[in-house]
NUVO-306327 format. One record per residue: x, y, z of N, C-alpha, C in turn. Coordinates in steps of 0.02 Angstrom, whole numbers, plus 32768, in hexadecimal, padded with zeros to 4 digits. Layout:
// NUVO-306327
XYZXYZXYZ;...
// end
This chain:
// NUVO-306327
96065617AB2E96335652AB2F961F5680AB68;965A568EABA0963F56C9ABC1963A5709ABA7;960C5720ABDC95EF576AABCA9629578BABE2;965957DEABD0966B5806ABED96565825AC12;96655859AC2D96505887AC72961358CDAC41;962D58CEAC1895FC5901ABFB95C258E3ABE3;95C2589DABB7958A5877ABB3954A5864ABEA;95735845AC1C9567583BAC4B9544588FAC79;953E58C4AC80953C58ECAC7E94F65900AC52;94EB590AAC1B94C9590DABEC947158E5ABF3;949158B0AC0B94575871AC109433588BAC57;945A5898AC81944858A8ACC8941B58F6ACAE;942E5934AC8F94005963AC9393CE594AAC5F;93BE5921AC2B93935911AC07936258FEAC20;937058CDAC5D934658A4AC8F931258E8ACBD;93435906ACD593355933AD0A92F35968ACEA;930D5989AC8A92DD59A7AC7E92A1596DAC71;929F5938AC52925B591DAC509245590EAC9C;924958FAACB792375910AD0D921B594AAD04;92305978AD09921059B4AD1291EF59C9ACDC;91EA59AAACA591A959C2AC84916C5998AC99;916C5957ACAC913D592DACCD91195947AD13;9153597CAD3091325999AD68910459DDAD58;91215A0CAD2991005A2DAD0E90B45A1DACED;90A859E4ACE0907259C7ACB9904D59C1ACEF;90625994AD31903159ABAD70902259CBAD8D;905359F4AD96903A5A45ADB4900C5A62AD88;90015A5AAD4B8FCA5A7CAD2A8F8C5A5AAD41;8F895A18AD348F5059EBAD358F385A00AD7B;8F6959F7ADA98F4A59FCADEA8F2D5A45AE12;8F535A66ADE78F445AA6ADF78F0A5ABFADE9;8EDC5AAEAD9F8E905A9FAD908E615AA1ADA4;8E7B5A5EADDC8E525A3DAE128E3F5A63AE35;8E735A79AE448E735A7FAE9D8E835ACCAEA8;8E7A5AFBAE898E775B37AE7D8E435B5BAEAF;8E475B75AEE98E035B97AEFA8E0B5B6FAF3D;8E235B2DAF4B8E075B08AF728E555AFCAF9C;8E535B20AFEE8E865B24B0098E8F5AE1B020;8E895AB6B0298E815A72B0318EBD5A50AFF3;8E8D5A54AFD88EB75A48AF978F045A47AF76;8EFB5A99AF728F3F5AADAF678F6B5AA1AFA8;8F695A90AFED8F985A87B0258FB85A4DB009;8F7F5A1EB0048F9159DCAFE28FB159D2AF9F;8FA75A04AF6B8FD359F9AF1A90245A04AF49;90275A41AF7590665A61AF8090885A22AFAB;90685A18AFCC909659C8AFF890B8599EAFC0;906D598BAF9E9090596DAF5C90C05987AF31;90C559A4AF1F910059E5AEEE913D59BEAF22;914A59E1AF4A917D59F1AF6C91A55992AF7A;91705984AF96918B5925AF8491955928AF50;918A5927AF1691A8591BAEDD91E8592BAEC5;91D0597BAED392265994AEE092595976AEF7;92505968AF40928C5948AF5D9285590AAF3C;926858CBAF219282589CAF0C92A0589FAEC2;928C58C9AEA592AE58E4AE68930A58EFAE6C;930E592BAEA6934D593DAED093795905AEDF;934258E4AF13937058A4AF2893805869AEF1;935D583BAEBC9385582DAE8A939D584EAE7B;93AF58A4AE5093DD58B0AE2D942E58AAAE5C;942D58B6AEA8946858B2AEC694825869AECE;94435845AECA945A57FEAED6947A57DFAE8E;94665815AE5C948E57E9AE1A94DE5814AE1B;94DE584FAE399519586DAE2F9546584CAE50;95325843AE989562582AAED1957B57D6AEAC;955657AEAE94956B5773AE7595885780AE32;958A57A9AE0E95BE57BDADC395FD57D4ADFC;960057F1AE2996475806AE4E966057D8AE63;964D5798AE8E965D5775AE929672572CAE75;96515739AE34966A5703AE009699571CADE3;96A7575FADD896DE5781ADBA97235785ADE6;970D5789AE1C974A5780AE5B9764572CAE5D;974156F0AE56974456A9AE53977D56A4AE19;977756C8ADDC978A56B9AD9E97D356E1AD99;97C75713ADC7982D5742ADBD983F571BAE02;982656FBAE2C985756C7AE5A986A5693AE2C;98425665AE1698495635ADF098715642ADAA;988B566FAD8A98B8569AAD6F98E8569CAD7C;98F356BFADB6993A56D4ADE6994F5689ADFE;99385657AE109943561FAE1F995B55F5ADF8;994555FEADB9996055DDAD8B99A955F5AD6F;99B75644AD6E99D95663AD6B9A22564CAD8C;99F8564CADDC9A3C5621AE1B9A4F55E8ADFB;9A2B55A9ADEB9A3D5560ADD19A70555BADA2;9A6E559DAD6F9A885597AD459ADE55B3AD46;9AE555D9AD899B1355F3ADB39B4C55C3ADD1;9B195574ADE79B38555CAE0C9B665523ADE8;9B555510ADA69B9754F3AD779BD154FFAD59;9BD2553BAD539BF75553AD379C34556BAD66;9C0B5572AD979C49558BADDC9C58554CADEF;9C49551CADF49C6554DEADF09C9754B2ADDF;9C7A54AAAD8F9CA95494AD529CDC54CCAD47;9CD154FCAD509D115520AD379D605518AD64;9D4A550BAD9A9D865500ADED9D9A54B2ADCE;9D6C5481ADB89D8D5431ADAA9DAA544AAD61;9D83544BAD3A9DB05450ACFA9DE9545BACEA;9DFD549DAD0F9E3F54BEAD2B9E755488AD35;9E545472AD809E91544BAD999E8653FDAD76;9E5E53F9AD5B9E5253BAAD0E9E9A53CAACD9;9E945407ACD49ED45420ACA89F07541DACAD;9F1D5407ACE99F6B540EAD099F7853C2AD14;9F4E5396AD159F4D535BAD239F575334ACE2;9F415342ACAB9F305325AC629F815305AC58;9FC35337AC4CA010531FAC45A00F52E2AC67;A0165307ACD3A03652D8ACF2A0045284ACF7;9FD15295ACEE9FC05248ACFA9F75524DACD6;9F895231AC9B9F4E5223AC5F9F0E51FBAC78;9F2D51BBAC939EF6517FAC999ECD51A3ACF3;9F0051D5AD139ECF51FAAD4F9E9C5215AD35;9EA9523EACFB9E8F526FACE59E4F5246ACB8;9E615220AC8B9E175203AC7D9DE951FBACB2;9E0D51D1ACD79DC551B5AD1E9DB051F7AD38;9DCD5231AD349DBA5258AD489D6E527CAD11;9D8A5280ACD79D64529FACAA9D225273ACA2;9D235231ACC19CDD520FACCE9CC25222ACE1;9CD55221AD369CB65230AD679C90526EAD7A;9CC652A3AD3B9CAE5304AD419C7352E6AD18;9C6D52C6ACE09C2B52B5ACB49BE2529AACD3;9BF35275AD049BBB525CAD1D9BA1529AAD45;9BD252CAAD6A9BBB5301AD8B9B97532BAD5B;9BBB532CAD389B9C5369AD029B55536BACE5;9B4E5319ACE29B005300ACB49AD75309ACF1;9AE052F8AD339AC552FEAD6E9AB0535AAD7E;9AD95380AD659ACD53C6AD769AA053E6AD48;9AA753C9ACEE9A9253DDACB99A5253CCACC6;9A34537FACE099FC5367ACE399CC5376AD15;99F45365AD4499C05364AD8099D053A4AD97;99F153B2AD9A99FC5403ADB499EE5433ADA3;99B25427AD70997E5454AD4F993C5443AD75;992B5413AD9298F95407ADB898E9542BADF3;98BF5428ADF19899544CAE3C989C541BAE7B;989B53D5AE7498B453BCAEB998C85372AEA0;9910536CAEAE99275318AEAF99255301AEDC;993152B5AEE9992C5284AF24996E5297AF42;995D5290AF8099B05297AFD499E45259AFB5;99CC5231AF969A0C5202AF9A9A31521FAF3B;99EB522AAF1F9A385244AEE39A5E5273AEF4;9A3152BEAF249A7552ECAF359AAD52BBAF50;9A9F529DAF739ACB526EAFA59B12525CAF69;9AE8522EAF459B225209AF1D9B555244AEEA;9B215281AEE29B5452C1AEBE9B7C52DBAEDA;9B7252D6AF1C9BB252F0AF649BE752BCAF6C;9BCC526CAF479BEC5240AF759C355242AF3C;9C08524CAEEE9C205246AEB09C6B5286AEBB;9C6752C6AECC9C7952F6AEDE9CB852E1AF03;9CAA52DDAF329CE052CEAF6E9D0C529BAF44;9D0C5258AF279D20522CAF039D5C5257AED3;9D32527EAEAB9D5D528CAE6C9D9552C7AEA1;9D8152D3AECA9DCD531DAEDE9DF552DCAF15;9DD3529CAF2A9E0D5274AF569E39524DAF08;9E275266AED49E4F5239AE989E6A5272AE86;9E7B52B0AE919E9852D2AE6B9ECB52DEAEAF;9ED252EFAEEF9F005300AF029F3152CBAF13;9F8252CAAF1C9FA852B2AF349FAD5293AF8E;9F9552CDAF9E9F9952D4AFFA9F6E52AEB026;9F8C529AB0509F4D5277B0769F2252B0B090;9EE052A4B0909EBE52D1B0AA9E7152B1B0C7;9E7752D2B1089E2C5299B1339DE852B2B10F;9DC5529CB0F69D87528DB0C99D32525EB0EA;9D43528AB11A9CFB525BB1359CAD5278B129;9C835250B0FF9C48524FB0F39C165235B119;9BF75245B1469BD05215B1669B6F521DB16E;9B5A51F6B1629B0E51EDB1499ADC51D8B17B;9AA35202B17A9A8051D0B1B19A2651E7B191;9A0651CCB17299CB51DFB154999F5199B16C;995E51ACB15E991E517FB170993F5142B122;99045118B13198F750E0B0E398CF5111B0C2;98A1513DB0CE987D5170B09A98B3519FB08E;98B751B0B04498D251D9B02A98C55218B019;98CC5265B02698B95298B03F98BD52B6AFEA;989E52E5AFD398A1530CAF9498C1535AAFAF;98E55372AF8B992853ADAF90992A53BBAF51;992E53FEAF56994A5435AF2A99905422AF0F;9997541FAED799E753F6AED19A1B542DAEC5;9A485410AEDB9A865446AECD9A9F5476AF0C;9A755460AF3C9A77548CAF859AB5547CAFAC;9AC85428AFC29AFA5433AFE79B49543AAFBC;9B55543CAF769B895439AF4D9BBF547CAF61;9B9754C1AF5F9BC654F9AF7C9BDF54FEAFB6;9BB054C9AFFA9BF654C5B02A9C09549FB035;9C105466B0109C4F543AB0049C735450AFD8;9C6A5469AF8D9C975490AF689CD754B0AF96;9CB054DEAFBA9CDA5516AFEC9CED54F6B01E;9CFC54D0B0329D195495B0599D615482B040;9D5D5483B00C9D94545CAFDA9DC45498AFC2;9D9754C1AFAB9DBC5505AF8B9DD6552FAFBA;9DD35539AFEB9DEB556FB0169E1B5548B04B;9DF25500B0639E0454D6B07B9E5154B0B071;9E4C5477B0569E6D5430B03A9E985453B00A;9E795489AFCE9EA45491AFA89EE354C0AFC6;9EED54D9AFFF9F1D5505B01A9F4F54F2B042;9F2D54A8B0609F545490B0A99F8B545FB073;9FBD545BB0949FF95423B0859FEA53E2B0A5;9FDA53E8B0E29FBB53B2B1079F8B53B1B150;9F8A537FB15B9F51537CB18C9F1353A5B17D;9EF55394B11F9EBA53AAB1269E8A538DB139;9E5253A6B14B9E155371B1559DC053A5B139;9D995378B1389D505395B12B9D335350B131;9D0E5371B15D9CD8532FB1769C8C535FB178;9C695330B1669C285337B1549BEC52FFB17C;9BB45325B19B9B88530FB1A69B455310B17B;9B2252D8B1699AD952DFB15A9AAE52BDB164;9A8052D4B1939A4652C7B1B79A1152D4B199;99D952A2B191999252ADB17E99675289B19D;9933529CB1B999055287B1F498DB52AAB1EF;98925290B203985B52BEB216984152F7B1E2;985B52E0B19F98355318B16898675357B16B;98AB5345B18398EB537FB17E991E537AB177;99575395B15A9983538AB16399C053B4B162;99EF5392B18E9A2353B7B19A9A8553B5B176;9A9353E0B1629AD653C8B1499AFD53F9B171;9B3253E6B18D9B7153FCB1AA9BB653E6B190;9BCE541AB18C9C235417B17A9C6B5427B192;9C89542BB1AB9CC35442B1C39CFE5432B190;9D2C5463B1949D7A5443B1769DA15490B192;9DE25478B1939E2354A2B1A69E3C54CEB16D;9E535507B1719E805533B1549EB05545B169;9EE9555DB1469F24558BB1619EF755ADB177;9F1555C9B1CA9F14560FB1F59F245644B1C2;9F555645B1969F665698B16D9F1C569DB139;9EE75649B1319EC0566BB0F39E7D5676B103;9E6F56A2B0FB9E2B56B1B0F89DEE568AB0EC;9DD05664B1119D925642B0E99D5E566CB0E3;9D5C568FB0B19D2256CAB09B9CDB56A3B0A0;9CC156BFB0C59C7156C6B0C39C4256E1B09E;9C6156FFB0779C1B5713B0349C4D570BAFF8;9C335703AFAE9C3556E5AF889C1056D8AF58;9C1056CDAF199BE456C4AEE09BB55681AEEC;9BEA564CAF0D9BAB55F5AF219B925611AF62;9B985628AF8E9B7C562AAFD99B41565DAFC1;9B545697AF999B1D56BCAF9B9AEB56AEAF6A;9B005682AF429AD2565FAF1E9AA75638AF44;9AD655FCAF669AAB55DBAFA49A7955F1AFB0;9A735624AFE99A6A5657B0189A2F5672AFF3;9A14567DAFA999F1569BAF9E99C45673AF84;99E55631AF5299AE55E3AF49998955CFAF94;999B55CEAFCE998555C7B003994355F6B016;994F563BB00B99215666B01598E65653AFE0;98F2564FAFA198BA5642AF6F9890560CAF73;98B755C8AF8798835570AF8B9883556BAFD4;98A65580B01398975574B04598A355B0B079;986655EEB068986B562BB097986D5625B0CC;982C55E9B0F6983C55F7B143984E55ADB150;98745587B1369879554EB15598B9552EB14A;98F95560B15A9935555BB15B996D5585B188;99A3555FB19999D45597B1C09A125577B192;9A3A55B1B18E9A75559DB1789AAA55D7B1BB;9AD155AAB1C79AFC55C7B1F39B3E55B8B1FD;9B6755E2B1ED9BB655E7B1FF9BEE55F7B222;9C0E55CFB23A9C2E55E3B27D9C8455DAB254;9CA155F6B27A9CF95601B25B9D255609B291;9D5455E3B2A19D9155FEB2BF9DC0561CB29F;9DFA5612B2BB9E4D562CB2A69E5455F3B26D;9E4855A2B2629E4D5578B2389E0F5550B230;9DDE5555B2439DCA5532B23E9D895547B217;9D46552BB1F49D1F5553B1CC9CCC551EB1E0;9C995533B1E49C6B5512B1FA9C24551AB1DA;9C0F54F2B1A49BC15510B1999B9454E3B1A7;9B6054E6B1C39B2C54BDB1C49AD854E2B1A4;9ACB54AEB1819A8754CBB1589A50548CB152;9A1C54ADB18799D65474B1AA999E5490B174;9979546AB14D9935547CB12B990D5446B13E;98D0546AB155989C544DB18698535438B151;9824541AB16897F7541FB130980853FFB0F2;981E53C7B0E6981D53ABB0B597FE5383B0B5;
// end
């Protein structure tokens, strides 16, 4: 069971006064001694004063590590917090258009309600983890793209393209799903035709890179902040502070993210 902050607290001045009654016990003893004799006492006082400071210096060295285990534990909190952010904003956009589909075409709509299942056990399971393998994100993107080319009518260009080592890289899961999500949603779901989203993913050298592009109507907005991006945006800061760029570029139609994590 952990200790709280006041416990924790408690134990630290308990420590500190028996310390200092142990020092008190030598300053008497030594003081005895060496009473009368300037020699002496130069030498108890050197000693004193070292003591002091190593007394000082553990007690800061236990504070500075309770702050920082306490800081480890509200990231790891807040993080968990995001994960739990990122299903629900999910499933709620398919379910939807799951709903409109159920009348016109039943036997679509089953294969569909598979395929949302295997996603789902994939998000429930592993997407509580702290790091899955590059090729299951892989197959949850691949799974993804699959179930929205079975739900729309329209032709629409769909290119996935892959390029990774034979070693398989470990990732934070759930990372590239919000900009492909937003690919589709702002994207595919607006255009009548000539949509497209094409996707790059690169892994090499202990990094990797994902890039995306797809088209919008000129009249719509592809908003740049958002409940998944700033979710993104902030899972990124927590598991990979200095060893990421995410960057976005936008025209009149066109929409662009690319996001490199290094150090894996």
């Amino acid at each position: 069971m952990k200790l709280n902050i006041s416990d924790s607290k408690k134990r630290i001045i308990k420590r500190f006064y028996n310390i200092a009654l142990i020092l008190i016990g030598l300053i008497l003893v030594i003081f005895n001694d060496t009473f009368g004799k300037l020699e002496g006492f130069v030498e108890f006082i050197a000693l004193y004063f070292i003591l002091v400071f190593i007394t000082i210096a553990h007690w800061l060295f236990k504070q500075i590590k309770a702050l920082i285990r306490l800081k480890n534990e509200k990231a790891k909190t807040e993080l968990m917090h995001l994960k739990s952010q990122v299903n629900p904003h999910f499933f709620f956009n398919m379910l939807n258009n799951l709903y409109g589909l159920v009348d016109k075409d039943s036997k679509k709509a089953q294969q569909l309600i598979l395929k949302l299942s295997d996603m789902m056990r994939y998000s429930i399971y592993d997407g509580e983890k702290d790091r899955v393998l590059l090729f299951e994100e892989i197959t949850y993107l691949e799974n993804y793209i699959e179930l929205h080319k079975m739900r729309y009518h329209k032709a629409i260009d769909i290119q996935f393209n892959i390029d990774t080592n034979p070693t398989d890289y470990e990732i934070m899961p759930l990372l590239f799903i919000i900009l492909l999500e937003n690919a589709f949603k702002h994207g595919v779901e607006n255009l009548r035709e000539n949509a497209y989203v094409h996707v790059n993913l690169v892994a090499h050298n202990n990094e990797v890179t994902f890039a995306i592009e797809n088209n919008f109507e000129e009249v719509q907005d592809h908003p740049e902040t958002g409940i998944g991006l700033k979710n993104l945006k902030r899972r990124l800061e927590l598991v990979y502070p200095k060893n990421h760029t995410l960057t976005i570029a936008k025209t009149e139609t066109t929409y662009n993210a690319t996001l490199n994590i290094k150090g894996l």
